[in-house]
C-alpha positions in Angstrom: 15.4 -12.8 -82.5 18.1 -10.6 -80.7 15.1 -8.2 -80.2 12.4 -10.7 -78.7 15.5 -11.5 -76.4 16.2 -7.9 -75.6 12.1 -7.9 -74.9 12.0 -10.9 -72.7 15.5 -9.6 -71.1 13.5 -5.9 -70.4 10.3 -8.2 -68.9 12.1 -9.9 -66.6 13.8 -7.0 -65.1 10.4 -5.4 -65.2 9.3 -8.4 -63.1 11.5 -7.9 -61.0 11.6 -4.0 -60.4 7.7 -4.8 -59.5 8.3 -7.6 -57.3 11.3 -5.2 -55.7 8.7 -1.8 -56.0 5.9 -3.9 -53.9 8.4 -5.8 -51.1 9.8 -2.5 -50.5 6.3 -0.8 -50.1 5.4 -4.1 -48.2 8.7 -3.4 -46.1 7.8 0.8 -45.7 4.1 -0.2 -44.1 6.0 -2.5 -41.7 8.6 0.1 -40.7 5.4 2.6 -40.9 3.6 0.5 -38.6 6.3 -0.4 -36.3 7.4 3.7 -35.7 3.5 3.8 -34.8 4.3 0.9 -32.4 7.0 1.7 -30.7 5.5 5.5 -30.5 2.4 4.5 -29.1 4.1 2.2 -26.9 6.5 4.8 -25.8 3.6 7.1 -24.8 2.0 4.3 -22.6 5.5 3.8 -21.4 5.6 7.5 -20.7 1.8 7.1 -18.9 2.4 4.2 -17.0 5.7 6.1 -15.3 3.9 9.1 -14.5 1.3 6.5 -12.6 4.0 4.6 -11.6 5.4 8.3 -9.8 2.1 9.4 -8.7 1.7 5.8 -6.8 5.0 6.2 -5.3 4.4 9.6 -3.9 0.8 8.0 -2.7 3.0 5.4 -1.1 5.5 7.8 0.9 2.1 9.5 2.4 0.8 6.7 3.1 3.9 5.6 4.9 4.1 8.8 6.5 0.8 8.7 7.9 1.4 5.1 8.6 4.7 6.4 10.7 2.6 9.1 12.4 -0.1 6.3 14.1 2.4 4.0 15.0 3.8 6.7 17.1 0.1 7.7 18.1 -0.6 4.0 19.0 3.2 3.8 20.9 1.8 6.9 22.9 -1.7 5.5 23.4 0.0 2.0 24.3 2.4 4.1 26.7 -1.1 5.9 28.2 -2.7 2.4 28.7 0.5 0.7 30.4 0.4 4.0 32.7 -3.8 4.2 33.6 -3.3 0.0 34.5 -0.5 0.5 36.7 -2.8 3.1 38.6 -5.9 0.8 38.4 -3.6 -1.5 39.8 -2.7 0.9 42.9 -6.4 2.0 43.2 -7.2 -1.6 43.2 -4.9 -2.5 46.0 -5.5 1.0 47.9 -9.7 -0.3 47.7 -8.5 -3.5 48.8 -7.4 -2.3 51.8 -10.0 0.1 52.6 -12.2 -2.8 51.9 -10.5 -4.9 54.7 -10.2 -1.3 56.9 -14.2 -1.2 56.6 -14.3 -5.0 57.6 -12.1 -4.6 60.8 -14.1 -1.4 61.7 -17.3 -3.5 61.6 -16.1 -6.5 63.7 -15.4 -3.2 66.1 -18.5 -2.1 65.7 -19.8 -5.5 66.4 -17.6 -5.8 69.5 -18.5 -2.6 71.0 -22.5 -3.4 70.2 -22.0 -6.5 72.3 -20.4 -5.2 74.8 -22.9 -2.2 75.1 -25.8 -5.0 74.9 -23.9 -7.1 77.6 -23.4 -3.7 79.9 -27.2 -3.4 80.0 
């Protein structure tokens, strides 16, 4: 009786050296498959940084160039303010060569008549 004890004693903690033996190689694939995780994650962490680099560097060029036209568009702007001011002037000097060429034709006009009336 002693010995069919012993036996059922030795079963039990055969049991439970199996159920122990499979959590832990339950447990080992998840720690397994976790280091894969975070290692693969770690590389796309590692990817996505590099991008992450390469956009900022995309960025300050783009800013840069950015920079460069604003100052290309303050020049042109500059240019434009500058070639109105002297359509302005041309417009004014025109406007009074236009009304120089009027007063020279009422002359004209004047002296006609007076030539007409003289003969």
């Amino acid at each position: 009786m002693k010995l069919m004890a012993m036996e059922e004693s030795y079963k039990s903690v055969l049991n439970k050296l199996q159920v122990i033996t499979t959590e832990k190689e339950v447990f080992s694939e998840d720690f397994q498959k976790e280091r894969d995780d975070r290692s693969r994650l770690a590389g796309e962490n590692i990817h996505l940084m590099e991008q992450l680099e390469a956009t900022k560097q995309e960025l300050a060029v783009v800013k840069g160039r950015l920079g460069d036209r604003n100052k290309e568009m303050d020049g042109l702007r500059t240019e434009l303010m500058e070639a109105r001011k002297e359509l302005s002037a041309a417009e004014e000097e025109i406007a009074v060569k236009v009304a120089q060429v009027k007063q020279y034709q009422k002359q004209v006009e004047a002296y006609k008549q007076q030539v007409e009336q003289n003969n």
